[in-house]
C-alpha positions as CSV (number, residue, x, y, z in Angstrom):
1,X,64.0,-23.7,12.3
2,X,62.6,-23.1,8.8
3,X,65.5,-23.9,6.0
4,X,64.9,-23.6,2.1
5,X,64.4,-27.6,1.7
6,X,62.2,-28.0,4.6
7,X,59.9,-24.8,3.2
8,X,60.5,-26.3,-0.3
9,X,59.0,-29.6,1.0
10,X,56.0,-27.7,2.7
11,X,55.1,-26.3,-0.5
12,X,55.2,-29.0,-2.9
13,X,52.8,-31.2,0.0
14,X,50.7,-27.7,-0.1
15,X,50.4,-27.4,-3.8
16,X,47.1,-28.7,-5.6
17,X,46.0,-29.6,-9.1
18,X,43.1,-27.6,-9.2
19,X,45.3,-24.5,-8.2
20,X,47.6,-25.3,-10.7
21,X,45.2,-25.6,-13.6
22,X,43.7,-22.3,-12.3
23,X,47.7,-20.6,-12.4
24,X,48.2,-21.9,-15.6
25,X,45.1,-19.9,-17.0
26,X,46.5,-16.6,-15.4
27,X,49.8,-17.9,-17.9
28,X,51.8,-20.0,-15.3
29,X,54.7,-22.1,-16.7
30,X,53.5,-25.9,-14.7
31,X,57.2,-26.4,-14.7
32,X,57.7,-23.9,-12.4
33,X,54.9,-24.2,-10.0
34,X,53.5,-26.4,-7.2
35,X,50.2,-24.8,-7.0
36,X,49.8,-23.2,-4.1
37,X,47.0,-21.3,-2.7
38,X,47.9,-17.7,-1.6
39,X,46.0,-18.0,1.4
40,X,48.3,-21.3,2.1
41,X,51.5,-19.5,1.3
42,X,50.1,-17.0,4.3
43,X,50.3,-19.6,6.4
44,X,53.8,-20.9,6.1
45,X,54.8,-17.2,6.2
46,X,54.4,-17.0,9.6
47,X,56.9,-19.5,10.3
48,X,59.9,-17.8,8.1
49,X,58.4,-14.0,8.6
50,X,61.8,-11.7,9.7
51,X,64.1,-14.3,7.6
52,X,65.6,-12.4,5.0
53,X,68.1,-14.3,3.7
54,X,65.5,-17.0,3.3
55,X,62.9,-15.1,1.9
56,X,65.7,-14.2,-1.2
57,X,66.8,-17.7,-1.6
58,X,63.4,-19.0,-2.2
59,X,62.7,-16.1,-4.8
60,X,66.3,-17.8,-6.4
61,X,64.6,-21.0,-6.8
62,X,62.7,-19.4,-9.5
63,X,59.7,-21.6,-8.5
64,X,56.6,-19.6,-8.6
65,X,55.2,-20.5,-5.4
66,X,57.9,-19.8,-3.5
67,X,58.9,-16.4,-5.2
68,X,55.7,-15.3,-4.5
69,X,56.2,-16.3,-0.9
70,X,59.7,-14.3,-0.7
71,X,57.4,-11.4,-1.6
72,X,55.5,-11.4,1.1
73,X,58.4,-12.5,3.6
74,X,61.6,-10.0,2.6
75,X,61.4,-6.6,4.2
76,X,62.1,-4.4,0.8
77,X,63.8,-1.9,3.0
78,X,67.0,-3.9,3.5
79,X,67.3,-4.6,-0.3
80,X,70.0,-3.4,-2.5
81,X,68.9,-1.4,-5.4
82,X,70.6,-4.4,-7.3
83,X,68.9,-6.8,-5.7
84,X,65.4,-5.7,-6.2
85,X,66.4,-4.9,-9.8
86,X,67.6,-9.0,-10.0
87,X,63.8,-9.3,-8.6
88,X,62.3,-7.4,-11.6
89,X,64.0,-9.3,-14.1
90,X,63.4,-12.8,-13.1
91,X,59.8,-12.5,-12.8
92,X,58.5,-14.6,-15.9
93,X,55.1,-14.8,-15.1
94,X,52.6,-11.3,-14.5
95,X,51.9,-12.5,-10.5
96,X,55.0,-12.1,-9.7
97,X,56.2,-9.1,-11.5
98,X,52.7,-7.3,-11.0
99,X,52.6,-8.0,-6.8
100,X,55.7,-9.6,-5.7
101,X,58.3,-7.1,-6.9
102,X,56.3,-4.1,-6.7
103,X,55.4,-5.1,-2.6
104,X,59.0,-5.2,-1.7
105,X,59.7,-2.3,-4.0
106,X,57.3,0.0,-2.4
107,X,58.8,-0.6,0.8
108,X,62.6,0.7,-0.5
109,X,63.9,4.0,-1.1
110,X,64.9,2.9,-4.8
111,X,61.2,2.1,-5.5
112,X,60.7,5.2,-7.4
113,X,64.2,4.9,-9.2
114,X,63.4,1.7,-10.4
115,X,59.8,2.1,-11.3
116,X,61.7,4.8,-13.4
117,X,64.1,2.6,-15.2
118,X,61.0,-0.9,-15.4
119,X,58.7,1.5,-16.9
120,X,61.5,2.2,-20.0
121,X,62.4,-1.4,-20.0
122,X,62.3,-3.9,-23.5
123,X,61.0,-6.5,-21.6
124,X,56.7,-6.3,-21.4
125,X,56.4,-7.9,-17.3
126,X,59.6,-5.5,-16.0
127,X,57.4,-2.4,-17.4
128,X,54.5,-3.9,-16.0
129,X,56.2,-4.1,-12.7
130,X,57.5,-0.8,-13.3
131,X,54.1,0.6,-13.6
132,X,52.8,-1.3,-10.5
133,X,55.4,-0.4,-8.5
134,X,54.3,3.4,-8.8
135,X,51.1,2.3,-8.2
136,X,52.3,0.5,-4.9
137,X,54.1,3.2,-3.5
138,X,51.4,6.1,-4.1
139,X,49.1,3.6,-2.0
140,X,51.2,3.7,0.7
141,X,53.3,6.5,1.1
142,X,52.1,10.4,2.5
143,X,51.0,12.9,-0.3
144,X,53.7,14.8,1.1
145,X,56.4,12.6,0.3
146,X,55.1,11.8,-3.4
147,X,56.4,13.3,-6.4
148,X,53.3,14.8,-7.0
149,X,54.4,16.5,-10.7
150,X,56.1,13.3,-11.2
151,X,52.8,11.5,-11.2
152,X,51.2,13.9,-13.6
153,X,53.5,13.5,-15.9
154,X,52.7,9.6,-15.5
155,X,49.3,10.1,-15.9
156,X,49.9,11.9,-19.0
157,X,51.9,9.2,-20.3
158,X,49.5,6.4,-19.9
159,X,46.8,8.9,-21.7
160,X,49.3,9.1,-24.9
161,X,50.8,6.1,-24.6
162,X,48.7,2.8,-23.1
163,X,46.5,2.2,-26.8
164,X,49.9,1.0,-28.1
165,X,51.5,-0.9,-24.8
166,X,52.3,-4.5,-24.5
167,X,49.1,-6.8,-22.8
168,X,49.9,-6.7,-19.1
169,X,51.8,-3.2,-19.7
170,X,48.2,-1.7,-20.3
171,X,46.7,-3.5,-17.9
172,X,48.6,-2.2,-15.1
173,X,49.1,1.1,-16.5
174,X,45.1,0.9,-15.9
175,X,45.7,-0.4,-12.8
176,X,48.0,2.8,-12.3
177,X,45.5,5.5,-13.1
178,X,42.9,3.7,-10.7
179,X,45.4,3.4,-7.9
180,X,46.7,7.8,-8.3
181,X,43.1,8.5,-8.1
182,X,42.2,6.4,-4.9
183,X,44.7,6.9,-2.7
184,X,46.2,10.3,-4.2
185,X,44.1,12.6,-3.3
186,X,45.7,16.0,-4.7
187,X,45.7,14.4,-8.3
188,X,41.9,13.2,-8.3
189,X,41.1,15.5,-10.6
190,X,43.8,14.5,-13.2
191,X,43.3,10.6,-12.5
192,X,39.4,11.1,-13.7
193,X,40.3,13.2,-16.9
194,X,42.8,10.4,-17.7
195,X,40.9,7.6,-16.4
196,X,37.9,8.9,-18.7
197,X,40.3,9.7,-21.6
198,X,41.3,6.1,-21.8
199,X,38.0,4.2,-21.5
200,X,37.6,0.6,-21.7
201,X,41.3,-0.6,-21.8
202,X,41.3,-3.9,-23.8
203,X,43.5,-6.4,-22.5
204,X,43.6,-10.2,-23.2
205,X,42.6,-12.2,-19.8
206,X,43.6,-15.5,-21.5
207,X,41.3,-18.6,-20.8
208,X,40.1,-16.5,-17.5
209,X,37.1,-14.7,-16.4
210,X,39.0,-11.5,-14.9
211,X,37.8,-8.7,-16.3
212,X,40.1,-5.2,-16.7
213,X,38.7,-3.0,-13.9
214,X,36.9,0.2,-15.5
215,X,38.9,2.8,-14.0
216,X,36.4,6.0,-14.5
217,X,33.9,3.4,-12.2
218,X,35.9,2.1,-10.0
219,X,37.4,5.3,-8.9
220,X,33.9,6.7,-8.6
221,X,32.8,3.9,-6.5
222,X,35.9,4.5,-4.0
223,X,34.8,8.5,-3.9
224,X,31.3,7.8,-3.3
225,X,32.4,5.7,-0.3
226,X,34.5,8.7,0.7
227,X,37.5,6.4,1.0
228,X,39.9,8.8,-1.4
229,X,43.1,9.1,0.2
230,X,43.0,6.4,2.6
231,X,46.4,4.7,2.3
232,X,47.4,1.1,3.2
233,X,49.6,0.4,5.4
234,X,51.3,-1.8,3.1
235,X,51.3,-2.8,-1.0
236,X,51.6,-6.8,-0.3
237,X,49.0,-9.2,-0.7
């Protein structure tokens, strides 16, 4: 049976320089880190998948490798509204706030409550989870059951507001618009106008090679493929 030390001990034989050189470009503390591979973390989730408790005490250890392996092993729906909040504010470092928190998020009922309150927040990677934790849950949830005037008024915002938003804010606000106008199909239209309202969103990459996604082209690509409005069955990866 799985325990935090033994999956603690997996990791750190797991972890490589080269990944941690490559984490530390994407802004990775080394102190916090092993270096694991994603694809390596998939593997060990298969043997604590269904373990909740474990899956929150490994995000505790506030080790990067294993938070973002307690994203991708808690079950979001049995989370408190306090404990995914917790989540939200101890993500120092944009992997985990942009795909950890908003993967579990999307999968709770408080997920739009809390994408609510991150968006407002003072600190720049609890809005950016804020914003990619709407994102999240318009990939995977039913038009129906989307605030669909909610989203508007979202859209609106990022028109008005992303030219003066902290780095990884904009960047997921981006991330945002593309995401309402691939999966939602009602608000195409809207997602477009905004998407070609805010152009070429300049966000620095640091010592990467990532490039901000253009949002007018990559939801045009997606409609061309006929693809608009296919959902996902869920926002973890």
């Amino acid at each position: 049976m799985a325990t935090l030390r033994t999956v603690m001990k997996e990791l750190e034989a797991l972890g490589t320089e080269q990944t941690r050189k490559t984490f530390v470009r994407h802004g990775a503390d080394p102190d916090k880190m092993f270096g694991v591979r994603v694809g390596d973390l998939k593997k060990v989730l298969k043997t604590i998948k269904g373990d909740q408790q474990l899956a929150l005490d490994l995000y505790a250890t506030g080790n990067y490798d294993a938070m973002y392996l307690a994203g991708l092993a808690a079950d979001g729906a049995q989370m408190t509204k306090k404990q995914l909040d917790d989540w939200a504010k101890q993500a120092s470092w944009q992997m985990i706030a942009e795909y950890s928190v908003p993967g579990v998020a999307a999968e709770s009922a408080h997920g739009p409550a809390l994408a609510a309150k991150w968006i407002d927040a003072k600190k720049e990677l609890v809005q950016a989870a804020g914003w990619a934790t709407w994102a999240a849950i318009a990939s995977v949830s039913a038009d129906d059951d989307l605030d669909l005037d909610r989203y508007r008024e979202l859209l609106d915002r990022v028109g008005d507001r992303i030219d003066d938003a902290p780095n990884r804010v904009r960047y997921t606000m981006n991330g945002f618009v593309i995401a309402v106008g691939c999966y939602v199909k009602p608000l195409l239209k809207d997602a477009k106008r905004v998407a070609k309202a805010i152009g070429k969103v300049e966000v620095d990459m640091g010592g990467t090679a990532c490039k901000v996604p253009l949002a007018t082209d990559y939801i045009k690509k997606v409609e061309t493929a006929k693809r608009i409005g296919n959902k996902r069955k869920t926002a973890k990866c």
